[in-house]
Biopython code that builds the backbone (N, CA, C, O; Angstrom):
import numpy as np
from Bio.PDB.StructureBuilder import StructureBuilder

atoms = [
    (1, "UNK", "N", (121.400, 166.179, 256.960)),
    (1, "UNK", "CA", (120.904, 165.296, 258.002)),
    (1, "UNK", "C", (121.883, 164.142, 258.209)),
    (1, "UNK", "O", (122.283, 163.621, 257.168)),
    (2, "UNK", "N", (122.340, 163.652, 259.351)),
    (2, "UNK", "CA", (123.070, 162.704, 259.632)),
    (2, "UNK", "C", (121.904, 161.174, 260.039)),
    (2, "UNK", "O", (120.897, 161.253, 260.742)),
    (3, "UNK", "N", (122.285, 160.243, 259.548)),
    (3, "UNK", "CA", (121.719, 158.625, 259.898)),
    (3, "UNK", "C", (122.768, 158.191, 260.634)),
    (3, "UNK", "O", (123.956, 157.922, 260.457)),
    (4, "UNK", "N", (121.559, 158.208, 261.976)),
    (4, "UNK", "CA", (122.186, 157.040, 263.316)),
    (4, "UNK", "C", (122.277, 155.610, 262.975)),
    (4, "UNK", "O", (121.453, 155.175, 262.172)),
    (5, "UNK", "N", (122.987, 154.974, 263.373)),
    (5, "UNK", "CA", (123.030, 153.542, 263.117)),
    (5, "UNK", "C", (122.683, 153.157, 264.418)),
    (5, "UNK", "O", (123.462, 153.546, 265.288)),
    (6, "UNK", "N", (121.484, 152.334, 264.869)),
    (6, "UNK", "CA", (121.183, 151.571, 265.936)),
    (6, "UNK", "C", (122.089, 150.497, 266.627)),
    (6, "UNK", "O", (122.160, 150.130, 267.800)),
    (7, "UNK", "N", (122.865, 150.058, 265.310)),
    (7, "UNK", "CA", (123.716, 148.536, 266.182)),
    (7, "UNK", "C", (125.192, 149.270, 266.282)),
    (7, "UNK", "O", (126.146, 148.640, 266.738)),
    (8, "UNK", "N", (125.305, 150.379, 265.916)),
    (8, "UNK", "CA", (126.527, 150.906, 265.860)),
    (8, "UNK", "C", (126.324, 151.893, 267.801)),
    (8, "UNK", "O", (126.918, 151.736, 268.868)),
    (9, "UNK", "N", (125.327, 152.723, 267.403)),
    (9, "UNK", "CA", (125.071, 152.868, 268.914)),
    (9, "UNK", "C", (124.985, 151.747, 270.177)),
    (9, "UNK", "O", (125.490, 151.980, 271.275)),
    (10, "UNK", "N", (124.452, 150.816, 269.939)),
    (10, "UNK", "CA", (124.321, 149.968, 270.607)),
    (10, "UNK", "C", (125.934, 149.664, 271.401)),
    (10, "UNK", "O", (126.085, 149.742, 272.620)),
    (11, "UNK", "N", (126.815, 149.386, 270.627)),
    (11, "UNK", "CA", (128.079, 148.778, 270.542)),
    (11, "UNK", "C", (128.910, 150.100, 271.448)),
    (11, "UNK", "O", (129.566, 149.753, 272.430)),
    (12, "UNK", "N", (128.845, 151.821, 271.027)),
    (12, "UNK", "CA", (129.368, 152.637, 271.995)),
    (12, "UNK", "C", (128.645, 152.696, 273.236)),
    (12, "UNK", "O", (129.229, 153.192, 274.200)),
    (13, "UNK", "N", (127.559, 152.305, 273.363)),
    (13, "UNK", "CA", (127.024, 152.274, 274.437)),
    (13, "UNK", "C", (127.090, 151.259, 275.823)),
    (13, "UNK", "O", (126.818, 151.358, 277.019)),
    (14, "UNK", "N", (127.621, 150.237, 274.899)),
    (14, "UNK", "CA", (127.850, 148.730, 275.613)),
    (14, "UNK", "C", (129.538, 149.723, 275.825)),
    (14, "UNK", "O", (129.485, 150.772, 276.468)),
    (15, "UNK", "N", (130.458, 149.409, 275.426)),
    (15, "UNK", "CA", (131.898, 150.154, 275.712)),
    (15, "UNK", "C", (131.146, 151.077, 276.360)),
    (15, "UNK", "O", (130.544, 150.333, 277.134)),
    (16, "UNK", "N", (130.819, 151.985, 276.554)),
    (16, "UNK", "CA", (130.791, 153.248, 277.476)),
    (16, "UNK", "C", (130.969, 152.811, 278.729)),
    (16, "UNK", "O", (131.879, 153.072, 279.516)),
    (17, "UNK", "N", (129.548, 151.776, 278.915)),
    (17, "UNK", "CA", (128.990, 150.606, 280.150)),
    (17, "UNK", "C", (130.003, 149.850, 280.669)),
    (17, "UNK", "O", (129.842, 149.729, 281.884)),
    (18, "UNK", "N", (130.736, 149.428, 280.366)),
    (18, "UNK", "CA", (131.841, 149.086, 280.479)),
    (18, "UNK", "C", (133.072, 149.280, 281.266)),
    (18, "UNK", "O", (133.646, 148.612, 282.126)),
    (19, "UNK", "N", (133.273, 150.321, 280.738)),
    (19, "UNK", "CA", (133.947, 151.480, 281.564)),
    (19, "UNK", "C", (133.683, 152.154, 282.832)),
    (19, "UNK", "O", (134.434, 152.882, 283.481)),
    (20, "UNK", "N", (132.487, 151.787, 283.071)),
    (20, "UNK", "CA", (132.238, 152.581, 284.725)),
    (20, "UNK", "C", (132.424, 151.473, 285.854)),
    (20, "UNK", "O", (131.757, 150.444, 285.749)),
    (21, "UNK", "N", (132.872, 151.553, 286.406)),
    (21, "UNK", "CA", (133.047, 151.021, 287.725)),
    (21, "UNK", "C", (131.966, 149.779, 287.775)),
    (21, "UNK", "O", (130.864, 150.171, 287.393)),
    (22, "UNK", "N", (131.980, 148.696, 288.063)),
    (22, "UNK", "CA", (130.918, 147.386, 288.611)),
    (22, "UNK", "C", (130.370, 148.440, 289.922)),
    (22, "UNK", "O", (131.011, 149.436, 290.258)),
    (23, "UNK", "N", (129.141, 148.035, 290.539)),
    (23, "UNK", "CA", (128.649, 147.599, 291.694)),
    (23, "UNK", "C", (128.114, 149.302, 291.820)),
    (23, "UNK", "O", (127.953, 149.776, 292.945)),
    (24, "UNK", "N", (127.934, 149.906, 290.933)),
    (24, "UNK", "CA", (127.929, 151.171, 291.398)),
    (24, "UNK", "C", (126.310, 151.390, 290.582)),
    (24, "UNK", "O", (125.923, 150.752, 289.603)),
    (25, "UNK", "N", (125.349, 152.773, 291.515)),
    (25, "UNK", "CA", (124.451, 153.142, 291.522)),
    (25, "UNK", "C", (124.140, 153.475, 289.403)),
    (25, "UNK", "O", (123.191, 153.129, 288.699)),
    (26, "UNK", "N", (125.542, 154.326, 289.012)),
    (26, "UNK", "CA", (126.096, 154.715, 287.968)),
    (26, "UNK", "C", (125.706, 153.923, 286.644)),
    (26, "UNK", "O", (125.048, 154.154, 285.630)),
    (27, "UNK", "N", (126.468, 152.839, 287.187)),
    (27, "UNK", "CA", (127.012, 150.904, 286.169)),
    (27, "UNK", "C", (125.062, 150.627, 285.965)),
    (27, "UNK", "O", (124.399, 150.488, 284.937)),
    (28, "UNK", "N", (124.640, 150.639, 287.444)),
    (28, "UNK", "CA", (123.171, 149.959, 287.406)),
    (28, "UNK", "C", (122.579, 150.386, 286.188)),
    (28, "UNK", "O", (122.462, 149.660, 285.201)),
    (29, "UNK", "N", (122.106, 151.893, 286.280)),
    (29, "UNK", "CA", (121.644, 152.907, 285.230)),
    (29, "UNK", "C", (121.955, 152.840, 283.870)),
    (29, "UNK", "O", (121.247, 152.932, 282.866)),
    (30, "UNK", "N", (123.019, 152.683, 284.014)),
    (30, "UNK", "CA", (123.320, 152.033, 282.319)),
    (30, "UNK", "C", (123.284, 151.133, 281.801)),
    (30, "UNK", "O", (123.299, 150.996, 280.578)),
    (31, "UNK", "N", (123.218, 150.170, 282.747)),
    (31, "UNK", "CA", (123.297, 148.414, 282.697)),
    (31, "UNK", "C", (121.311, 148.573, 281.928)),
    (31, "UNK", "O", (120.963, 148.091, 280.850)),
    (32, "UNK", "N", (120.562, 149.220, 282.723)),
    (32, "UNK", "CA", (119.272, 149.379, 282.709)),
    (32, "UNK", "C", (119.049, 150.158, 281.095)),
    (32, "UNK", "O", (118.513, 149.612, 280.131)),
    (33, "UNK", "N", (119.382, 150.977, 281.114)),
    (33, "UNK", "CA", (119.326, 151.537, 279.312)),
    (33, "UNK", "C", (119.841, 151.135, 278.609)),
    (33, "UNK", "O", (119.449, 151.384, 277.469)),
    (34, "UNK", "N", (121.269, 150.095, 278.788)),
    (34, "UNK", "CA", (121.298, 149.385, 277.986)),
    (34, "UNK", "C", (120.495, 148.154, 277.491)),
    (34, "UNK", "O", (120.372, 147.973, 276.280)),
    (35, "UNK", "N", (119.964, 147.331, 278.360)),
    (35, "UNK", "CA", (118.788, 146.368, 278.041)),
    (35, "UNK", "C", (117.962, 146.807, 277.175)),
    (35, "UNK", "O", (117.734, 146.169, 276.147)),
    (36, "UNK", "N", (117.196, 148.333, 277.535)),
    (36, "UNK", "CA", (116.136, 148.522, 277.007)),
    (36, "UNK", "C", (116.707, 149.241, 275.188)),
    (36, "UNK", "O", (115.686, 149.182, 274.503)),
    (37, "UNK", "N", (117.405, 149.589, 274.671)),
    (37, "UNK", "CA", (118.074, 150.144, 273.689)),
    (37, "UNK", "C", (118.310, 148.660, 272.945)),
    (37, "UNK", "O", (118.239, 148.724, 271.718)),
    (38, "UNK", "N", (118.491, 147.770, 273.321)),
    (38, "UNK", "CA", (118.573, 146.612, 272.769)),
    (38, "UNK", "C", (117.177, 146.045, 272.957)),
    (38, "UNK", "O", (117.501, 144.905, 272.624)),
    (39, "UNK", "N", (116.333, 145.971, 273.132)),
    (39, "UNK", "CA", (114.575, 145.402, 273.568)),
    (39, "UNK", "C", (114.330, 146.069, 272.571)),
    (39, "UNK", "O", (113.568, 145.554, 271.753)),
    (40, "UNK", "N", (114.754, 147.125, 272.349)),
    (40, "UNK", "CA", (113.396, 148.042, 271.046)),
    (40, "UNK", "C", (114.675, 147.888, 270.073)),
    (40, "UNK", "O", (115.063, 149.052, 270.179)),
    (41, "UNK", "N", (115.342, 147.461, 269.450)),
    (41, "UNK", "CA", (116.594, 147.303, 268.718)),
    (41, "UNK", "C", (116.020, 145.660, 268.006)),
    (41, "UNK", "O", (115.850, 145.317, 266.836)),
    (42, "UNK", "N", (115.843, 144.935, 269.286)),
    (42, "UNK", "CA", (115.340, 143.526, 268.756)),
    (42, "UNK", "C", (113.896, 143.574, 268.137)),
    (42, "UNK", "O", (113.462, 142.712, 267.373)),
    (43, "UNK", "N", (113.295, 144.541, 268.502)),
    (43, "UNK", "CA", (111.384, 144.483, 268.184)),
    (43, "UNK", "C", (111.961, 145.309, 266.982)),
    (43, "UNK", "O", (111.816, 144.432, 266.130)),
    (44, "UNK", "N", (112.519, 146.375, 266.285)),
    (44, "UNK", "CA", (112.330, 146.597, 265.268)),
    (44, "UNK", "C", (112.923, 145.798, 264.384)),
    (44, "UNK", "O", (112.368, 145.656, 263.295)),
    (45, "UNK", "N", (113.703, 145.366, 264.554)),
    (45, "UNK", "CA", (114.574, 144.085, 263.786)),
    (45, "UNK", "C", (113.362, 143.241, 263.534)),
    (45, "UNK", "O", (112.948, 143.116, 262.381)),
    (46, "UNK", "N", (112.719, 142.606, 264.626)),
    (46, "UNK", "CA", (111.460, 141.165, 264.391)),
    (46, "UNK", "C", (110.878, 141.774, 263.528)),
    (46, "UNK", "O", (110.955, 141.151, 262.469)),
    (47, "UNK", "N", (110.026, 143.183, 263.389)),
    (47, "UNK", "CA", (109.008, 143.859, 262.707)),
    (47, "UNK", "C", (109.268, 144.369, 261.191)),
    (47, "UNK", "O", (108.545, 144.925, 260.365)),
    (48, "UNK", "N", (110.502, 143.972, 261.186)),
    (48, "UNK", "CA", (111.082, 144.543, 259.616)),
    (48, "UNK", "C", (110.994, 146.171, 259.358)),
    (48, "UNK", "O", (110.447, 146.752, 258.421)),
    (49, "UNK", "N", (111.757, 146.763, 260.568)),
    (49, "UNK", "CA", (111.879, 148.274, 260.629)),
    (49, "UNK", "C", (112.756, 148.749, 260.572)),
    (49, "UNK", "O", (113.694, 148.175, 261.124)),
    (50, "UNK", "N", (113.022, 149.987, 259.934)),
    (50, "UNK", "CA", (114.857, 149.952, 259.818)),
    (50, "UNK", "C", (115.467, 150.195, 260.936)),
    (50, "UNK", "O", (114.958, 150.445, 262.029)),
    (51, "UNK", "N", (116.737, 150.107, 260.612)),
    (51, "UNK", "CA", (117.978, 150.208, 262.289)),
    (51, "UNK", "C", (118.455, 151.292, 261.771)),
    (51, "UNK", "O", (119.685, 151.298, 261.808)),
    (52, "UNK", "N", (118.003, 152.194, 261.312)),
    (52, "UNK", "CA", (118.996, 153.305, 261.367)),
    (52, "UNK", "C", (117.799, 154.520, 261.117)),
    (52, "UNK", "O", (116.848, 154.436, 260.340)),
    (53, "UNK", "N", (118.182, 155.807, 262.123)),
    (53, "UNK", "CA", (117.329, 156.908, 262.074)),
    (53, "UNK", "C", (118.280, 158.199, 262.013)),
    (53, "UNK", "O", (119.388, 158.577, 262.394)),
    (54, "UNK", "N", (116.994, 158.704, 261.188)),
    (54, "UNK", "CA", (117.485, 160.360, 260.332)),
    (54, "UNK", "C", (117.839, 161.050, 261.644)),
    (54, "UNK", "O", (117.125, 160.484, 262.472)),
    (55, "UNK", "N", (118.537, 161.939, 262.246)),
    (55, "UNK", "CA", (118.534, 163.317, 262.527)),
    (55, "UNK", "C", (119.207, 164.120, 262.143)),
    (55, "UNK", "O", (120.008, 164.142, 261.208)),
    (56, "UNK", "N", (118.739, 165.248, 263.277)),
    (56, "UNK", "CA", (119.427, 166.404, 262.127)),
    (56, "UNK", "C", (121.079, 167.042, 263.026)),
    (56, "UNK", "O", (121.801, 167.873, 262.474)),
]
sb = StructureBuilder()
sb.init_structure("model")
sb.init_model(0)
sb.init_chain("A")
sb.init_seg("    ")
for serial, (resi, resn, name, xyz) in enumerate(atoms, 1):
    if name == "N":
        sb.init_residue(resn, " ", resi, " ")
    sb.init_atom(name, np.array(xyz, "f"), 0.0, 1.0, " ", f" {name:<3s}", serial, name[0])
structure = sb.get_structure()
């Protein structure tokens, strides 16, 4: 089983975002999952939950 790291995702995900073009339909969409990936990133952090999940 491999462990995701949440703030490590966070960080390729922000660089990914990055990389696409400003002003575009594209940028929006990610701009938008990125907020929310960080919203539930900060609530498990407040709640004392771990940042990192099993898959397989």
């Amino acid at each position: 089983m491999k462990t995701i790291s949440l703030q490590e995702s966070i960080q390729e995900m922000k660089q990914r975002m990055e990389a696409i073009p400003r002003r575009t339909k594209c940028r929006a969409r990610a701009e938008a999952g990125y907020a929310v990936v960080r919203a539930i990133s900060t609530w498990l952090e407040k709640n004392g939950l771990p940042q990192e999940i099993s898959g397989t």
